[in-house]
C-alpha positions as CSV (number, residue, x, y, z in Angstrom):
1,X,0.0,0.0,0.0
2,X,2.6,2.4,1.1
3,X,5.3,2.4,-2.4
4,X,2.2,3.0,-4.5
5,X,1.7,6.1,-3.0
6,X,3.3,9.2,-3.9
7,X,6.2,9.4,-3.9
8,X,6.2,5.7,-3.0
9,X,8.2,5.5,-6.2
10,X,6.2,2.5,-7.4
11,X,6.8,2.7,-11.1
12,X,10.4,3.2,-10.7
13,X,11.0,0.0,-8.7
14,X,8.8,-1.9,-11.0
15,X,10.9,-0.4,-13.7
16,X,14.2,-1.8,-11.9
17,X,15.2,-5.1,-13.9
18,X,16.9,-6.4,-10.1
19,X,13.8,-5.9,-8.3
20,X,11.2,-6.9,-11.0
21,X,13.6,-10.1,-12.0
22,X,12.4,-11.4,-8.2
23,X,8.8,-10.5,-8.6
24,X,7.1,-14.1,-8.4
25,X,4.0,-12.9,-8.6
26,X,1.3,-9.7,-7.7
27,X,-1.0,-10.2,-5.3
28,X,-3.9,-7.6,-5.0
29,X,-6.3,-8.2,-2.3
30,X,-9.7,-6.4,-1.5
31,X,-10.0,-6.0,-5.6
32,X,-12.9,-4.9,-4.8
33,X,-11.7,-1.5,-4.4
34,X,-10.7,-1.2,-8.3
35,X,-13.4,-0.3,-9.5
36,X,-17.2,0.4,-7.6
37,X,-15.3,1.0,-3.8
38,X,-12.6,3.0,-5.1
39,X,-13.6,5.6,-2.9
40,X,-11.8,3.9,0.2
41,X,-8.8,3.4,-1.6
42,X,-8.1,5.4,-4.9
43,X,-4.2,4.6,-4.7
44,X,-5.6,0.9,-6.0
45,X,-6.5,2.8,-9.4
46,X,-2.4,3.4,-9.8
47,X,-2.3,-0.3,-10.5
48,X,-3.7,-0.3,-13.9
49,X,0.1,0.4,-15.2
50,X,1.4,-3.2,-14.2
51,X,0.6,-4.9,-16.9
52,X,2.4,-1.9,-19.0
53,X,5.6,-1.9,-16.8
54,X,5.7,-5.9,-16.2
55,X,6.9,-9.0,-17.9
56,X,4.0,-11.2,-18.9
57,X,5.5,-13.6,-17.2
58,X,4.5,-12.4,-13.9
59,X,1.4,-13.5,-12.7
60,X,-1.7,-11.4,-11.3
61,X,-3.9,-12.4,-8.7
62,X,-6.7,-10.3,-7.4
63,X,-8.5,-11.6,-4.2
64,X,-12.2,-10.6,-2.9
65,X,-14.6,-11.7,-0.4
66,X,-17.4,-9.5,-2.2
67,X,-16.1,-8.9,-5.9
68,X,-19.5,-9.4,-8.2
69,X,-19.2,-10.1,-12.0
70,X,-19.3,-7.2,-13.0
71,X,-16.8,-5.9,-10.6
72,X,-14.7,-8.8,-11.6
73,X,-15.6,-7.7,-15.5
74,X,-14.2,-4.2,-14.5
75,X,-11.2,-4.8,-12.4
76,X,-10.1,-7.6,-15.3
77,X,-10.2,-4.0,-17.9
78,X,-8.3,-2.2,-15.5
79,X,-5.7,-4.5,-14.8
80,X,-5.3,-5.3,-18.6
81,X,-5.9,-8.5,-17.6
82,X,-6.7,-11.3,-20.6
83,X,-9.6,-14.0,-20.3
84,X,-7.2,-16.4,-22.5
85,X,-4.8,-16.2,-19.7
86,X,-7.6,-16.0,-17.0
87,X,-8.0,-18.8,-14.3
88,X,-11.3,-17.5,-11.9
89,X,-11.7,-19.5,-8.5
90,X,-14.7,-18.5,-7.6
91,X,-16.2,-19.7,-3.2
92,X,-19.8,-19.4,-1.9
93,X,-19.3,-16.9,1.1
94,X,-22.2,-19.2,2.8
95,X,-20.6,-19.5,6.0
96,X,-23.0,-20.5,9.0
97,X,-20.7,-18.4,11.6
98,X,-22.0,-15.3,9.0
99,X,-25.3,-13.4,9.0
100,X,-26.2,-10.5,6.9
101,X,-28.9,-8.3,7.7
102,X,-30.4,-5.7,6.8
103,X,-32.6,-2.8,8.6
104,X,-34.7,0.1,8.2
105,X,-33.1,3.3,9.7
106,X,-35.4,4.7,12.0
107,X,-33.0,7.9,13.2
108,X,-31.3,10.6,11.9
109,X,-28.2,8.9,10.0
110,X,-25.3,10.9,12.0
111,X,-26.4,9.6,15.5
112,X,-25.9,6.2,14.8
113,X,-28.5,5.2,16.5
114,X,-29.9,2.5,14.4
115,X,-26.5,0.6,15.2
116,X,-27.6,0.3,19.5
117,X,-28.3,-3.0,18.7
118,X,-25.2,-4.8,18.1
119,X,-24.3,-3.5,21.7
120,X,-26.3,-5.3,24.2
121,X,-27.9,-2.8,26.8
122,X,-26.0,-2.3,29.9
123,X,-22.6,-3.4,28.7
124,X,-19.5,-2.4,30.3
125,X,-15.6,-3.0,29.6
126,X,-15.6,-5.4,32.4
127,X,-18.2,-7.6,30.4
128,X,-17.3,-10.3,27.8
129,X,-16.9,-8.5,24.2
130,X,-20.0,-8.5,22.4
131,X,-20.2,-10.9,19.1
132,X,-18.0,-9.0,16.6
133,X,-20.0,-7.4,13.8
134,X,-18.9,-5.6,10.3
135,X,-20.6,-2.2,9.1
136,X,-20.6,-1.0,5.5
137,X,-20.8,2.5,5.1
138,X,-21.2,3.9,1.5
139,X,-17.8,6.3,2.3
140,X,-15.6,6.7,4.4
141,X,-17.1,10.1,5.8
142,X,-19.7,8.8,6.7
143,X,-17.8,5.8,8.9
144,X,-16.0,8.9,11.1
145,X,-18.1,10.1,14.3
């Protein structure tokens, strides 16, 4: 994450025929932020040039718990990535320790509120930890109190 960033000089050790000759492979996890999360991460966009400044000899793997097809579809154009050369591995994320859920927001969307549930009422610090949850938030903004 950090060398892609300016000046993370990136390009310039990918360009480096000692470095790039012990690339085994690229590894790009949370592809999901290519393309339709972007927002979260925009540095991921920079990746686009390393099919330009790469041997085709070095592989590409992109990794997602929620990548759809057309995400997939899109991330694929970005990376300059070819179906001929393609191998997709694709998991059900039906996992019975998972639950997703959805519900209507009854309060005003910057107090949270709607979220008391996944905190049982009363707890302290003392207390065992609650079940651990996830939240999606459309952007980051909105995920900062």
């Amino acid at each position: 994450d950090q060398i892609i960033q300016v000046p993370g000089n990136f390009e310039e050790w990918l360009k480096n025929a000692l470095f790039a000759s012990q690339i085994i492979s690229v590894v790009i996890d949370e592809a999901h932020c290519l393309t339709d999360w972007a927002d979260f991460h925009p540095e991921y966009k920079e990746l686009q040039c390393l099919r330009y400044i790469l041997p085709d000899t070095i592989p590409i793997m992109i990794t997602s718990a929620m990548l759809t097809k057309d995400m997939l579809t899109n991330a694929l154009q970005l990376l300059h990535m070819h179906h001929d050369k393609l191998t997709a591995i694709c998991q059900s994320s039906d996992c019975p320790l998972l639950k997703i859920g959805v519900r209507k927001i009854k309060y005003v969307l910057n107090t949270y509120a709607d979220l008391a549930f996944l905190i049982p009422t009363g707890w302290k610090i003392s207390d065992p930890l609650p079940p651990k949850f996830l939240i999606f938030f459309d952007n980051i903004q909105d995920a900062i109190i």
